[in-house]
C-alpha positions as CSV (number, residue, x, y, z in Angstrom):
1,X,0.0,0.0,0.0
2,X,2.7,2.2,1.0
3,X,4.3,1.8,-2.1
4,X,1.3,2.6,-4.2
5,X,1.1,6.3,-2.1
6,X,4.7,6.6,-2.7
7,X,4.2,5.8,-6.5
8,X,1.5,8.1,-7.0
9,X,2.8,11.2,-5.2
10,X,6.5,11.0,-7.2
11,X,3.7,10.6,-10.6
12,X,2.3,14.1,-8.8
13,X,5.7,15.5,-8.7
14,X,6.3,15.2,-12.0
15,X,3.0,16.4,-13.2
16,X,3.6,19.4,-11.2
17,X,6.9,19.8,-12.0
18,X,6.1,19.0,-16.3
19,X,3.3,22.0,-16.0
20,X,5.6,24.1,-14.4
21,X,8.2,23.1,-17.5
22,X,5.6,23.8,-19.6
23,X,4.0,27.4,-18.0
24,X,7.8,28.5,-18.4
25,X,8.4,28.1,-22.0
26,X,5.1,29.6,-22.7
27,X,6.2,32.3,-20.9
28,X,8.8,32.9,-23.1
29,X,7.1,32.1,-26.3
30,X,4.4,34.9,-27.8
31,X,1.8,32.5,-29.4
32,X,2.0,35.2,-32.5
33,X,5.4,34.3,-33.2
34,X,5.2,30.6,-33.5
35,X,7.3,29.3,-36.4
36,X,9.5,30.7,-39.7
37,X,9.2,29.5,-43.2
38,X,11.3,30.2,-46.0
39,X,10.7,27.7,-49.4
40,X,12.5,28.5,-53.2
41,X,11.7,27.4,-56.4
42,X,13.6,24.8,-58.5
43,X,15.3,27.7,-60.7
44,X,16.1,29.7,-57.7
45,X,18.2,27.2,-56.2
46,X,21.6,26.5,-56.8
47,X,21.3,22.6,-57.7
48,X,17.8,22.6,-58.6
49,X,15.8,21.7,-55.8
50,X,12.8,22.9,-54.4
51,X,13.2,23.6,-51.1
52,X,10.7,24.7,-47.7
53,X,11.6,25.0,-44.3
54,X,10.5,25.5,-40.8
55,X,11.3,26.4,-37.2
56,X,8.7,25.2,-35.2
57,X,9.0,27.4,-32.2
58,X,7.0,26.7,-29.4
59,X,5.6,23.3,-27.7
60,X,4.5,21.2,-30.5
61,X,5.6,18.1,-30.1
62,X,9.4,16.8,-31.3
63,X,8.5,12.4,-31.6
64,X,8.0,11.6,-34.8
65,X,7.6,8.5,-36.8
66,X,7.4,7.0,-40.7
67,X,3.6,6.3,-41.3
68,X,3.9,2.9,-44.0
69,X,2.0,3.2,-47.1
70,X,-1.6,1.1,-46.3
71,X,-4.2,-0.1,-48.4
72,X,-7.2,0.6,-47.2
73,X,-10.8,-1.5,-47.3
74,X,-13.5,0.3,-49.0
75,X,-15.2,0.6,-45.5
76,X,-12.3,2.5,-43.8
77,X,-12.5,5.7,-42.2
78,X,-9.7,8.0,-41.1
79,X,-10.7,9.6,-37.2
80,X,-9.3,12.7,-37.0
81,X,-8.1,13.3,-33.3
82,X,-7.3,16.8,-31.4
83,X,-4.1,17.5,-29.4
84,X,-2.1,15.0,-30.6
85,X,0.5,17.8,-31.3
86,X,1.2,17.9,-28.1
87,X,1.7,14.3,-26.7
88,X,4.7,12.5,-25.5
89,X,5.2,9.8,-27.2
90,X,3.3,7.7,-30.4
91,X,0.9,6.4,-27.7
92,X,-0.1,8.9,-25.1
93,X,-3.5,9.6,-25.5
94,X,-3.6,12.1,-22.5
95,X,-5.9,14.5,-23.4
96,X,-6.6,13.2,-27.2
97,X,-9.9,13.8,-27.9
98,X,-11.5,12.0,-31.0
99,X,-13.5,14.3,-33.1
100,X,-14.8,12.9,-36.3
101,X,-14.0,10.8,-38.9
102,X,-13.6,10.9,-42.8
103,X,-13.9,8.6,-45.6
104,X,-10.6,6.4,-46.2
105,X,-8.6,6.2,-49.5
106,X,-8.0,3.2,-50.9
107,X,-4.3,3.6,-50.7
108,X,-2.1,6.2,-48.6
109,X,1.6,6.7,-48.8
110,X,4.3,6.6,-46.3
111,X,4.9,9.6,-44.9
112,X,7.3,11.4,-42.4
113,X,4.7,12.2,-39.4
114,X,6.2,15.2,-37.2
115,X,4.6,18.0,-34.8
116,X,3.1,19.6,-38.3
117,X,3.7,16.4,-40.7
118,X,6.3,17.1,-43.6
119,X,7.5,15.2,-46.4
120,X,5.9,11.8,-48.0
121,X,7.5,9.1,-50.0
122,X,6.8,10.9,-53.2
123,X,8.9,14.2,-52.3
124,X,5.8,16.2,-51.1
125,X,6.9,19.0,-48.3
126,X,5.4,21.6,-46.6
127,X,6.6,24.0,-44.1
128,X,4.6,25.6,-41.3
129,X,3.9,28.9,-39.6
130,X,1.0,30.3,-37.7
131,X,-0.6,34.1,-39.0
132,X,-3.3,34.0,-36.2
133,X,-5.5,36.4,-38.4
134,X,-8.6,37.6,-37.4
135,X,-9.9,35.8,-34.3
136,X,-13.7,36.3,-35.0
137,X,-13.1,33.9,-38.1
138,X,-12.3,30.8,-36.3
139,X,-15.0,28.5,-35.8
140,X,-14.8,26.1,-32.7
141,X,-17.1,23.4,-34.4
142,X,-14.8,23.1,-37.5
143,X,-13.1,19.3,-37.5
144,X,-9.7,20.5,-38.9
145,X,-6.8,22.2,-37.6
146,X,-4.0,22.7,-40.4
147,X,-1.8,19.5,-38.8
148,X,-4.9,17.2,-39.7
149,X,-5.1,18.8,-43.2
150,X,-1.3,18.2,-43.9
151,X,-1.1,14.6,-42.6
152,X,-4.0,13.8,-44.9
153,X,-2.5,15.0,-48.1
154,X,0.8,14.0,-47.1
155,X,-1.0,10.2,-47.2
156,X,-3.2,11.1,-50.3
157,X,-1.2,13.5,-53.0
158,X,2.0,13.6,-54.9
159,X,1.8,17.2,-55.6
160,X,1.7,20.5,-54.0
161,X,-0.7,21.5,-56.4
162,X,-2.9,18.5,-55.4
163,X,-2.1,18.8,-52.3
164,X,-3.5,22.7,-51.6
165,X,-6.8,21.8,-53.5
166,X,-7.4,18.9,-51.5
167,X,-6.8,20.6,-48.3
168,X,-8.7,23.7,-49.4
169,X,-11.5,21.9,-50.1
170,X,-11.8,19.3,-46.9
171,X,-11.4,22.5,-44.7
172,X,-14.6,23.6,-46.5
173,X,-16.7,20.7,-46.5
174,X,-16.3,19.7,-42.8
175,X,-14.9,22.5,-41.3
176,X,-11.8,24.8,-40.0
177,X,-11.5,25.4,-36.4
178,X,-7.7,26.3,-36.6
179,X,-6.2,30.1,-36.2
180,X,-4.9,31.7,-39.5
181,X,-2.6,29.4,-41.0
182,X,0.2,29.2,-43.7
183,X,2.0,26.3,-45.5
184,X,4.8,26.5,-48.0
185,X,3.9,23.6,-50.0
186,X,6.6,21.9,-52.4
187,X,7.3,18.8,-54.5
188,X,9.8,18.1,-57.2
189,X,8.3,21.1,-59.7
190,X,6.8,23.6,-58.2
191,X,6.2,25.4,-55.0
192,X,3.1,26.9,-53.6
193,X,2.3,29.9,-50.7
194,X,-1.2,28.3,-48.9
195,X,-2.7,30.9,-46.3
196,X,-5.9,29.7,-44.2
197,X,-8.2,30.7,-41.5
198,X,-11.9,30.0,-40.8
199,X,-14.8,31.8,-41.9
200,X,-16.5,32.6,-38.9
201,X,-18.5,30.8,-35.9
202,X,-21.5,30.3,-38.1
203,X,-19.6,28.9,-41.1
204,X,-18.5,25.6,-41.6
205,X,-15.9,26.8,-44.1
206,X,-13.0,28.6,-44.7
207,X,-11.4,31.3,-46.6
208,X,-8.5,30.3,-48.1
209,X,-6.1,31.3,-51.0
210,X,-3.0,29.6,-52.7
211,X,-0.1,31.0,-54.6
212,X,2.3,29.5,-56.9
213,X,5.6,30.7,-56.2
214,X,7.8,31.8,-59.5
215,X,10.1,29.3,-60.2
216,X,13.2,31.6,-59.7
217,X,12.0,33.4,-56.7
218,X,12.0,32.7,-52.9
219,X,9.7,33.6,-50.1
220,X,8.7,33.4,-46.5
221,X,6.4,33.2,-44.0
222,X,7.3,34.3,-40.4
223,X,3.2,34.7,-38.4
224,X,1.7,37.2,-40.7
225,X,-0.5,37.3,-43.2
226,X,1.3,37.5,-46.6
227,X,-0.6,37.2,-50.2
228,X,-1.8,40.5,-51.5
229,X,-4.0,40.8,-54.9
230,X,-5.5,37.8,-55.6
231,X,-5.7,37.3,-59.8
232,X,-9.3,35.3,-59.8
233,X,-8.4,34.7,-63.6
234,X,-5.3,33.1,-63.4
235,X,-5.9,29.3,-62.7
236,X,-2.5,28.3,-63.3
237,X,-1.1,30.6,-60.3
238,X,-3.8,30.8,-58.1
239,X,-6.3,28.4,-56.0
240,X,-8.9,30.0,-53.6
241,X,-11.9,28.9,-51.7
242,X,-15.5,28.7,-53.7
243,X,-17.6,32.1,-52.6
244,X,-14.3,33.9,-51.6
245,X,-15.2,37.2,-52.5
246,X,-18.9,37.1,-51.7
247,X,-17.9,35.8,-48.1
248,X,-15.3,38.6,-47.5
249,X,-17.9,41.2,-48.6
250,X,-20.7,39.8,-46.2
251,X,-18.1,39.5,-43.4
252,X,-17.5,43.5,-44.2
253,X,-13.6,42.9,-44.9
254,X,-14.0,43.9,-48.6
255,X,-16.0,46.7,-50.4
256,X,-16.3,45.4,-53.7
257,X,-14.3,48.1,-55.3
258,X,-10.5,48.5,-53.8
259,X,-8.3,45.3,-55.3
260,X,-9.0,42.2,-53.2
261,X,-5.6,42.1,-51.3
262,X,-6.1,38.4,-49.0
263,X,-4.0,39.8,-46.2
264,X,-6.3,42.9,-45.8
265,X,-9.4,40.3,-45.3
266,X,-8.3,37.7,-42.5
267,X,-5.4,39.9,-40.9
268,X,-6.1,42.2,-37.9
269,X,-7.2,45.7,-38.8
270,X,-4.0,47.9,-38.6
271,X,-1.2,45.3,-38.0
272,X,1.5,45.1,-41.6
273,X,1.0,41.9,-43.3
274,X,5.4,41.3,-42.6
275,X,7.5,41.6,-39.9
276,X,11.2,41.7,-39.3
277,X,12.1,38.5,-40.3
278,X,10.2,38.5,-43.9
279,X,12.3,41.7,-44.1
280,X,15.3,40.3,-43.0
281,X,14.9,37.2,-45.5
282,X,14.0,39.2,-48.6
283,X,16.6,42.0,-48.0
284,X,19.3,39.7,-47.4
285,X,18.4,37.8,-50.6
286,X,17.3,40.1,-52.8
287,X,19.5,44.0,-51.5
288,X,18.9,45.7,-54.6
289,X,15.3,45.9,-54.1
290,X,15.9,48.8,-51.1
291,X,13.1,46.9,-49.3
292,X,12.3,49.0,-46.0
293,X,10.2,48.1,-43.0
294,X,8.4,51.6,-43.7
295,X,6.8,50.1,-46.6
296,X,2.6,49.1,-46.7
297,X,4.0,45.6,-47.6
298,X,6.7,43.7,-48.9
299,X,6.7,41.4,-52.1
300,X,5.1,37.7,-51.5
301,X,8.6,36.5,-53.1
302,X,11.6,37.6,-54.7
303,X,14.2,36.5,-57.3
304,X,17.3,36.1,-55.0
305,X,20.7,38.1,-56.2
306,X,22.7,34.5,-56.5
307,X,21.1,31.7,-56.4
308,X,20.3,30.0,-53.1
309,X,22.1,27.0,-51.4
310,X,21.1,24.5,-48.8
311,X,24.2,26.1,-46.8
312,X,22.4,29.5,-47.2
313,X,19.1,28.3,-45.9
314,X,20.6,26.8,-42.5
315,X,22.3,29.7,-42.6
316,X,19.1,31.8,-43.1
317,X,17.5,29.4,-39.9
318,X,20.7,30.2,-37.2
319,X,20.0,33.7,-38.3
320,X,20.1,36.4,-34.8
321,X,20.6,39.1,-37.1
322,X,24.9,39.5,-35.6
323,X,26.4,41.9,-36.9
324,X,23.4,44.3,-38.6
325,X,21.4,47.4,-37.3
326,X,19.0,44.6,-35.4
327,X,22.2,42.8,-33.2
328,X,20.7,43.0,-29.5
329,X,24.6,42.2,-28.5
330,X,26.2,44.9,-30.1
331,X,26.2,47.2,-27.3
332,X,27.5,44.8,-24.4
333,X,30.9,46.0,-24.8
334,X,33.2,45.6,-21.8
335,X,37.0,47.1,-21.5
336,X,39.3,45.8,-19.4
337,X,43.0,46.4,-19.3
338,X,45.0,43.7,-20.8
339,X,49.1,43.7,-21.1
340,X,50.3,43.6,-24.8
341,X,53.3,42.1,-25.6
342,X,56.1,44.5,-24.6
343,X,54.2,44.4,-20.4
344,X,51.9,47.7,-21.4
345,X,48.1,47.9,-19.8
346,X,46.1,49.1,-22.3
347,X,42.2,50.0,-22.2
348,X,40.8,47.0,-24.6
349,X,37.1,47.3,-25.6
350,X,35.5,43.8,-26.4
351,X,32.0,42.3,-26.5
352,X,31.9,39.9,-23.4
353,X,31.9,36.6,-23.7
354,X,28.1,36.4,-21.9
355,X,26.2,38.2,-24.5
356,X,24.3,35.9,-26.7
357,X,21.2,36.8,-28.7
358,X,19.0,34.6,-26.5
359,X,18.3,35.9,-23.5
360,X,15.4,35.3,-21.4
361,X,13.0,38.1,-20.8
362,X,14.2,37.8,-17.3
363,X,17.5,38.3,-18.1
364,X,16.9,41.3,-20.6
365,X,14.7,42.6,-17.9
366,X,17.7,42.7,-15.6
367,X,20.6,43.8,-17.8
368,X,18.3,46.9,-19.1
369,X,17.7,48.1,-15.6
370,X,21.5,48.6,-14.6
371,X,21.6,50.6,-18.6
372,X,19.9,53.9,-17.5
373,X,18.2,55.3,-20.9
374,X,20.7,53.1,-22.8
375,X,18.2,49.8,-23.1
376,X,18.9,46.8,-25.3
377,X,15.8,46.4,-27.5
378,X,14.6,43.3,-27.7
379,X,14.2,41.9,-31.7
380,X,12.0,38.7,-33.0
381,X,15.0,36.5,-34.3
382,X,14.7,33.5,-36.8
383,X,16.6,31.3,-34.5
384,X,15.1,31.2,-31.3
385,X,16.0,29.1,-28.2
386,X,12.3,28.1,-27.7
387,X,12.1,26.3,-30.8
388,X,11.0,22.5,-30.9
389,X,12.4,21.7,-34.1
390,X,13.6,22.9,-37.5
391,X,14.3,21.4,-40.9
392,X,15.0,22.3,-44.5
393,X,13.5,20.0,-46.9
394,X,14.9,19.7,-50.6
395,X,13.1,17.7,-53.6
396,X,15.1,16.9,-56.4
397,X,13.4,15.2,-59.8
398,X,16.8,13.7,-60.8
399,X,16.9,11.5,-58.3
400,X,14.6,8.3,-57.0
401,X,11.8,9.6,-54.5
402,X,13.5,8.1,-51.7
403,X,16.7,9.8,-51.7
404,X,15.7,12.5,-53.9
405,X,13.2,13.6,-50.5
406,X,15.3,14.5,-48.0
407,X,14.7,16.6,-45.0
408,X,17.6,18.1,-42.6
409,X,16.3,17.6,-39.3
410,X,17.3,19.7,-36.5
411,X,15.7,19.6,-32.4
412,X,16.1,22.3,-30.0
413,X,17.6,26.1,-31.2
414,X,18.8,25.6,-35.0
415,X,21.3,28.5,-34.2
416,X,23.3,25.6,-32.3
417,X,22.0,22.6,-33.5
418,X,22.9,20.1,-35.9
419,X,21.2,19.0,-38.9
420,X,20.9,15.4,-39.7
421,X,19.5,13.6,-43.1
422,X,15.6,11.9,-42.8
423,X,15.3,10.8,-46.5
424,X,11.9,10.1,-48.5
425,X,12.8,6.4,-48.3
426,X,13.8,5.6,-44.9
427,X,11.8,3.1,-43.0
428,X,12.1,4.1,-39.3
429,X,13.8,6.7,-37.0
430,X,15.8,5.9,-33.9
431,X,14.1,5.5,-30.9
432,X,15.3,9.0,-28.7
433,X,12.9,10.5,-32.0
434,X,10.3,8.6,-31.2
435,X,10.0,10.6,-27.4
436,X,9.3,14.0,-26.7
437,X,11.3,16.1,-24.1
438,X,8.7,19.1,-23.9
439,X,6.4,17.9,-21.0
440,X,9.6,17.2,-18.7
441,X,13.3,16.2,-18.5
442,X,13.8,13.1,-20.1
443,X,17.4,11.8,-20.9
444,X,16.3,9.4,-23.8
445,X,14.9,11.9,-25.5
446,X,17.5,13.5,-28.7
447,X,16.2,16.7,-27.9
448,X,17.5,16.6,-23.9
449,X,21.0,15.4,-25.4
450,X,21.1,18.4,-27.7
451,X,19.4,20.8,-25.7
452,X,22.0,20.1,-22.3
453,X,24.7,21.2,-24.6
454,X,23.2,24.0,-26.0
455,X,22.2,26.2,-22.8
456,X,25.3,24.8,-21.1
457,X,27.2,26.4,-24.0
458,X,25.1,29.7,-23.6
459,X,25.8,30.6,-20.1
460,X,29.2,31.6,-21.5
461,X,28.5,32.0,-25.1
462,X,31.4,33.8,-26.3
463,X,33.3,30.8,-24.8
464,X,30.3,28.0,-25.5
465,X,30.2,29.1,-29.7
466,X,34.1,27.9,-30.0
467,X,33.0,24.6,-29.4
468,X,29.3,24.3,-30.9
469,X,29.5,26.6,-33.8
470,X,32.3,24.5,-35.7
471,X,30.5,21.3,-34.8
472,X,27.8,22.1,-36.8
473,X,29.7,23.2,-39.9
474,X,31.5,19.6,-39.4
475,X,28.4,17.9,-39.6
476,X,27.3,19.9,-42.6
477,X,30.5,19.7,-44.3
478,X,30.2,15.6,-44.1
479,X,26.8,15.8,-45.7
480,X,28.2,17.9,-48.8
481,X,31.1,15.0,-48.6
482,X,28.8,11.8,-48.3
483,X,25.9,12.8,-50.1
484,X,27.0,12.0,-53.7
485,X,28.1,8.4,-52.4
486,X,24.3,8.0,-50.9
487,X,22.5,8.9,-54.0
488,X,24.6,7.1,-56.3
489,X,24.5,3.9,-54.2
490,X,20.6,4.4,-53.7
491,X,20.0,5.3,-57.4
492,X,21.5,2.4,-58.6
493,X,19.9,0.0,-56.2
494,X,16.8,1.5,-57.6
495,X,17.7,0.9,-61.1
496,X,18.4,-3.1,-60.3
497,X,15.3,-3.2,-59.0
498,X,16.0,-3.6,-55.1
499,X,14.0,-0.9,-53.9
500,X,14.1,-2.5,-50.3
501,X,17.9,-2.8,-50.1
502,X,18.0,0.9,-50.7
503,X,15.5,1.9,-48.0
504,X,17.1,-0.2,-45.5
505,X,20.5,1.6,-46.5
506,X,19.5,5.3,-46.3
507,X,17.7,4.3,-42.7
508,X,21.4,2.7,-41.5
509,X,23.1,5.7,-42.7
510,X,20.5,8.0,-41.6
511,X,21.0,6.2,-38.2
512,X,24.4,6.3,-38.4
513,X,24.3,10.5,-38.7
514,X,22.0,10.6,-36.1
515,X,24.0,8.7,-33.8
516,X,27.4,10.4,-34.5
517,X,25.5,13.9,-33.8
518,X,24.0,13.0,-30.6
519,X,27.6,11.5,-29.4
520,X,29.2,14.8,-30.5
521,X,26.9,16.8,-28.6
522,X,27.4,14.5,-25.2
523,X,30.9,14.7,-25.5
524,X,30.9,18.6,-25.6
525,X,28.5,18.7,-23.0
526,X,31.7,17.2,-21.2
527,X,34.4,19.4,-22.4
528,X,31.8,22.4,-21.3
529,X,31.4,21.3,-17.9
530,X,35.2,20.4,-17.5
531,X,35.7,24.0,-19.3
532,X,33.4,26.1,-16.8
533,X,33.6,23.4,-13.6
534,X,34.8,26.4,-11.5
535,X,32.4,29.0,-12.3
536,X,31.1,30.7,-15.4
């Protein structure tokens, strides 16, 4: 008996203590500022892929798993369930709630299943970011939110074209209950801009409008609303939801007669349909446009100045803006007096080693109140350490599906994170994937093993970044080194015919990354503690 008491008060512990966890990082988090996206076209890139990406920053879960490719009886339904975004593991059902079902396809592909599901066996991507919009559009009896709508077409299509009609039209025949919504939605051709939101308590529906992306251009999405005139003639470039126009003029968001600019219907009266990360993005990519954040609003894309790399778009994802206008480090300057060679003191000004661009509120709080007038303004960066996960996802027609799909997987704040390879073809993940590590510490989870290192390495940052920042280049540098081996190898197992011998390979090697990351970051973990075991 007494062991049963004790049993359940440690289980009350940990509740307490996970929903403490959990109060904390939304705390820090501003539910507006959820995740980044920045996707480019196949001509826009420098090898020819087409490319999305996210930063899922917030709570959502980080387990994930490869959903097999299923036929289905002609019975079957799909049950859509609620909250499973933010569960532990594949099977905790704490606080699942099934809502409704759909009718089942006859056949669904494998696909990679994630917080907001991603890629599928037939290199078809999509990134995430919440706009919120306008919250007297969302409908609480709707039956999707967007991660519903995105694991279903992940299962059913093979094109993002397919993939935006499909989900535009579900949304409207049994409902969207989500906040606003985009998607950057890619496969091996084209890439498409997908913005969503509901329209309103007492309709079923949704509003919704696609873009196609140029093929030379890139663009982003970073918790705003971004697509501007809607062309209702142009089929080829734009999808939208049936009665779009008639249901923005009821709801009194359009007159009739000013251009039909989608932003302007489900954003927020008064707030810019960009903030300073689409700047950032588009500025950095495309300089020549003298872009400014005075402008009514930017351009949904832009043709980048030189073409665009996968090295560019990690870059793009560690971004904290060092080094520009927007650096909240560039006025922690110290001086100090340091000897120079010949036994002089001399007054040496240098940033100190604690500033990092990730401070806690608490912490900015506490540094601006010993500044006088001089305060440190806090800015919105694309890396942030809140984030869950991020990834970069390239499709590549010259290659087979399963290693032409690949998406570089990163947990915990991409500025000091590693990125690993999850290919199209891969049959399982290793099992600290399959865990979450948001709802409380747990050691078996990949994103604890990261994440130890990483705020270990930010208590003294100037000293922490000698060690992370060129781990992660390594790692990057042996993907640019291995990767033609991997795709050769795969392609010609395809070719013979042995389509499970490749699958089984890019999961070992996949494992094998995975495995020589997570060792990497334990033993710095190590070398930080040994490094600041007498104070920091």
């Amino acid at each position: 008996m007494k062991e049963k008491i004790y049993k359940a008060i440690a289980c009350l512990c940990c509740a307490v203590t996970s929903l403490s966890a959990q109060d904390r990082v939304v705390e820090l988090t501003n539910p507006d500022e959820s995740c980044t996206s920045i996707a480019a076209g196949k001509l826009a890139t420098d090898d020819g892929s087409v490319m999305t990406s996210q930063t899922c920053d917030g709570t959502s879960r980080t387990w994930m798993e490869i959903v097999p490719a299923q036929n289905w009886p002609d019975t079957a339904k799909l049950d859509i369930y609620w909250d499973l975004r933010h569960t532990e593991s594949k099977n905790d059902r704490l606080g699942v709630k099934l809502k409704g079902s759909i009718p089942q396809v006859s056949y669904t592909f494998a696909y990679l299943n994630t917080g907001y599901p991603c890629m599928n066996e037939k290199q078809l991507a999509m990134g995430e970011t919440t706009i919120v919009g306008r919250k007297e559009l969302r409908n609480p009896k709707g039956l999707f939110h967007i991660e519903d709508l995105q694991g279903i077409v992940l299962q059913r299509c093979s094109t993002a074209r397919e993939a935006v009609l499909l989900m535009g039209r579900l949304a409207e025949q049994y409902g969207y209950r989500d906040g606003g919504e985009c998607l950057t939605v890619a496969d091996k051709k084209e890439l498409w801009f997908f913005e969503i939101t509901g329209a309103g308590p007492e309709d079923m529906g949704a509003l919704w409008v696609a873009r196609r992306i140029p093929d030379d251009h890139v663009t982003v999405s970073a918790n705003t609303p971004r697509i501007s005139d809607v062309d209702f003639k142009d089929e080829d470039n734009y999808m939208y939801s049936e009665g779009l126009k008639e249901k923005a003029r009821k709801l009194g968001y359009w007159d009739g007669k000013e251009p039909f600019k989608f932003w302007k219907v489900i954003h927020e009266t008064g707030k810019k349909p960009f903030t300073v990360r689409d700047f950032f993005v588009l500025k950095t990519l495309a300089p020549s446009l003298n872009l400014t954040m005075d402008m009514e609003e930017l351009p949904l894309s832009v043709k980048p100045e030189r073409k665009v790399s996968l090295a560019d778009m990690n870059r793009l994802l560690r971004e904290t803006y060092e080094g520009t206008e927007w650096d909240m480090t560039k006025d922690m300057m110290v001086t100090k007096k340091i000897k120079d060679k010949d036994g002089t003191e001399r007054d040496t000004t240098y940033k100190s080693p604690l500033a990092q661009n990730w401070m806690t509120n608490d912490m900015f709080e506490f540094l601006n109140a010993q500044r006088g007038e001089k305060k440190i303004g806090k800015q919105r960066t694309i890396s942030v350490v809140w984030c869950a996960y991020s990834f970069v996802i390239q499709c590549r027609d010259w290659l087979p599906d399963e290693v032409g799909g690949v998406c570089w997987w990163s947990e915990d704040n991409p500025g000091e994170s590693p990125r690993v390879p999850l290919f199209a073809g891969m049959t399982d993940v290793p099992e600290s994937f399959k865990v979450c590590g948001h709802k409380r510490y747990r050691p078996d989870a990949a994103l604890w093993i990261y994440r130890r290192t990483n705020r270990l390495a930010q208590v003294s940052w100037g000293h922490g970044r000698k060690l992370i920042e060129p781990a992660v280049l390594s790692f990057e540098q042996k993907a640019v080194d291995e990767m033609p081996l991997i795709e050769n190898k795969v392609s010609a197992l395809i070719q013979e015919g042995k389509k499970d011998e490749a699958q089984a390979y890019l999961t070992r090697y996949s494992f094998d990354f995975i495995y020589s990351t997570l060792r990497c970051w334990e033993e710095m973990e190590g070398q930080l503690w040994h490094k600041f075991g007498r104070g920091f």
